[in-house]
C-alpha positions, 0 to 999 in steps of 0.5 A: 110530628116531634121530630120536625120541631126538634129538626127545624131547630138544628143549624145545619140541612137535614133533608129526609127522602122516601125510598123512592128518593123523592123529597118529604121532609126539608128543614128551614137550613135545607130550604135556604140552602136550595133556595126555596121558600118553602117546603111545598116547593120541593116536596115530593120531587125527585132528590136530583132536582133541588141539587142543581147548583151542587156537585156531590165532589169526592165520596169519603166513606161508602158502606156495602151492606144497607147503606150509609155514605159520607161525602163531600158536596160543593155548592157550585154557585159560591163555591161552598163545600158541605160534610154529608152524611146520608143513611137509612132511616128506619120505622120502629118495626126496623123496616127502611122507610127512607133516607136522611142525609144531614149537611155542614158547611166545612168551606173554611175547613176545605179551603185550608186543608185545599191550601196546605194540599197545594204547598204539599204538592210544592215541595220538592222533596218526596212528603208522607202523612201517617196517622196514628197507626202508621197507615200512609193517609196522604202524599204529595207529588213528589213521593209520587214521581220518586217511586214511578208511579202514577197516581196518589191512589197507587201511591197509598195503597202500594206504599209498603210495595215501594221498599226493599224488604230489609235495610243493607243491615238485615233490619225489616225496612217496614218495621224500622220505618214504623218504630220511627214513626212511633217515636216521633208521636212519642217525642215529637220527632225522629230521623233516619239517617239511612232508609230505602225505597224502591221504585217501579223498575226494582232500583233502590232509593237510598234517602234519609227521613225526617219525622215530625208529629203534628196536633190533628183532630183531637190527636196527631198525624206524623209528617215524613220528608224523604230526602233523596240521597242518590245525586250525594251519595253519587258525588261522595263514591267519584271523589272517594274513587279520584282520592284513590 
């Protein structure tokens, strides 16, 4: 068949299943990837039963309707991690006869992006990733803790949650924050010399935010350092009250 020329020549494993999830079609990468000499060797077997050195390790994208899913897989045995995407593969009538489901090694990639996780995470002052549309991607630990809650997940989806509504000025909290983070794409960088967040138990965070845009991805994504002024702000009011 054509396509199993013109698939035999990509450099990355492409694997074609029926809907029933059973092998049909595996190109030469896929093979070496599972480590089997040949086709014959797997084709028609269950879809599980080739992966057993790999973990399907963290789902990035999952449609509801028909069905396509983008997830990272990790190769347990030398600790490879691969970009999938599986999808529906239709006949010419547009009926679903199968799936296929591509692989790209990204363990370069991953390890990276792993290390600046981790020197995220390290940083003791209270860290947040925007994209380009000022949507919170990414956070560390310490945003995490400031605000009282538990997990990054809670964190980014309640981002907008743990802020007063308006500054002490009136000015909408969320609007003033995303008009920064908009100049920082503009101009590299910005500040905030006085914002608020807000914490699980009402009690309101005074901090001052430093914004800077960094290259990502064929665009930018902006960094946003939230520096806790409370322990400051707490020392400038005694000594204000012992010069009285």
């Amino acid at each position: 068949v054509w396509y199993r020329a013109v698939l035999d020549k990509l450099p990355f494993p492409v694997s074609v299943f029926d809907l029933n999830r059973r092998w049909t079609y595996l190109n030469q990468p896929a093979l070496k990837a599972l480590n089997v000499q040949s086709g014959q060797d797997i084709i028609g077997r269950d879809y599980q039963s080739g992966w057993k050195n790999f973990i399907d390790h963290r789902v990035i994208y999952q449609e509801s309707a028909g069905y396509r899913k983008i997830f990272i897989r990790r190769q347990t045995e030398n600790d490879k991690y691969f970009f999938c995407q599986s999808s529906v593969l239709n006949d010419e009538a547009g009926q679903a006869i199968g799936f296929i489901e591509t692989m790209q090694d990204i363990t370069k990639t991953y390890e990276a992006q792993s290390r600046l996780r981790l020197m995220l995470d390290a940083t003791p002052m209270s860290s947040v990733v925007f994209n380009q549309t000022g949507q919170v991607v990414d956070c560390n630990l310490e945003a995490v803790s400031l605000c009282g809650l538990s997990t990054k997940k809670e964190y980014l989806e309640h981002f907008f949650d743990c802020m007063p509504p308006c500054l002490p000025d009136g000015s909408p909290t969320a609007t003033v924050l995303l008009r920064s983070v908009q100049e920082a794409i503009d101009q590299g960088k910005s500040f905030l010399n006085l914002m608020y967040l807000r914490d699980v138990s009402g009690r309101d965070i005074p901090c001052e935010v430093f914004l800077t845009s960094v290259a990502w991805g064929g665009g930018f994504i902006v960094l946003g350092c939230f520096r806790n002024l409370q322990d400051i702000m707490a020392a400038q009011q005694k000594i204000n009250r012992e010069r009285l």
